[in-house]
C-alpha positions as CSV (number, residue, x, y, z in Angstrom):
1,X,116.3,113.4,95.1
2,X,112.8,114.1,94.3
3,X,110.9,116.2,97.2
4,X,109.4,114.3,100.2
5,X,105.6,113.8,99.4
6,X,104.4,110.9,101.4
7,X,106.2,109.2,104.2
8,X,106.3,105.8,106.1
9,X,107.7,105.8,109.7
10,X,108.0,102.7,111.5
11,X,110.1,101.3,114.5
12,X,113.3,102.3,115.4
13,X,117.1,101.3,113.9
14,X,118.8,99.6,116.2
15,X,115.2,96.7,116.2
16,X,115.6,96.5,112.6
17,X,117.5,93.7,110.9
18,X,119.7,94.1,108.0
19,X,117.3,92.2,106.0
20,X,114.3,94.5,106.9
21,X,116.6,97.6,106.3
22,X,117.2,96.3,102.5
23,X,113.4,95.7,102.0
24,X,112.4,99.2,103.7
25,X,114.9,100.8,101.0
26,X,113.8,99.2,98.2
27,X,110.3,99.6,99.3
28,X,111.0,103.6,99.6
29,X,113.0,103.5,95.8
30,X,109.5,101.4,94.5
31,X,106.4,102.4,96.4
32,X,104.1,105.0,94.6
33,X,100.9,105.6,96.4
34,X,98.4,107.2,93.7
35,X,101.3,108.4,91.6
36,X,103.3,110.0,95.1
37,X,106.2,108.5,96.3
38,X,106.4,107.2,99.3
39,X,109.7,107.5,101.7
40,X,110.2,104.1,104.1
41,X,112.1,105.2,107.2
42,X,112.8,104.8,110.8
43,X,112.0,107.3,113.3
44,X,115.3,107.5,114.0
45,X,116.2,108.3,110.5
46,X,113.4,110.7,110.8
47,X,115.3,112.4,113.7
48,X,118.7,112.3,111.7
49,X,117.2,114.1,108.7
50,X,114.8,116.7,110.6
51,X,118.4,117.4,112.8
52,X,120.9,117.9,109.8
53,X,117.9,120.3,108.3
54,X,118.2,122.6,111.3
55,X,121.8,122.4,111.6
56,X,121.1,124.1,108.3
57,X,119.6,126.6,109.4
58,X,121.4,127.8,112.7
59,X,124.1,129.2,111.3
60,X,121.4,131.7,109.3
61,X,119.4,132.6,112.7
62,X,122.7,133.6,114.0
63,X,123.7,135.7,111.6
64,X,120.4,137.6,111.2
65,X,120.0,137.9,115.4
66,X,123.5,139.3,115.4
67,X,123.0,141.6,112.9
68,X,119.4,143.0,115.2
């Protein structure tokens, strides 16, 4: 996956049908804005990514405040 370089947030998951899902993911595989991709997603797919990143990075705060 290429990186992140524009992003579209709208509603949230649960008020989005299965046929608005589909055309929000093929909008994010199509949609260039001025040659930048542009990622479709819900805010609470927004929340899901920006979570699992810092779970990432927990286990490497840890470590370097243990070893202070």
């Amino acid at each position: 996956m290429s990186p992140i370089t524009g992003i579209l947030v709208v509603g949230r998951s649960y008020a989005i049908s299965e046929k608005v899902q589909s055309r929000l993911n093929w909008r994010s595989d199509k949609m260039v804005l001025n040659s930048v991709p542009i990622l479709c997603i819900t805010f609470d797919e927004l929340y899901e990514r920006l979570d699992n990143r810092l779970k990432l990075f927990r286990p490497a705060y840890e470590i370097e405040e243990a070893g202070r």
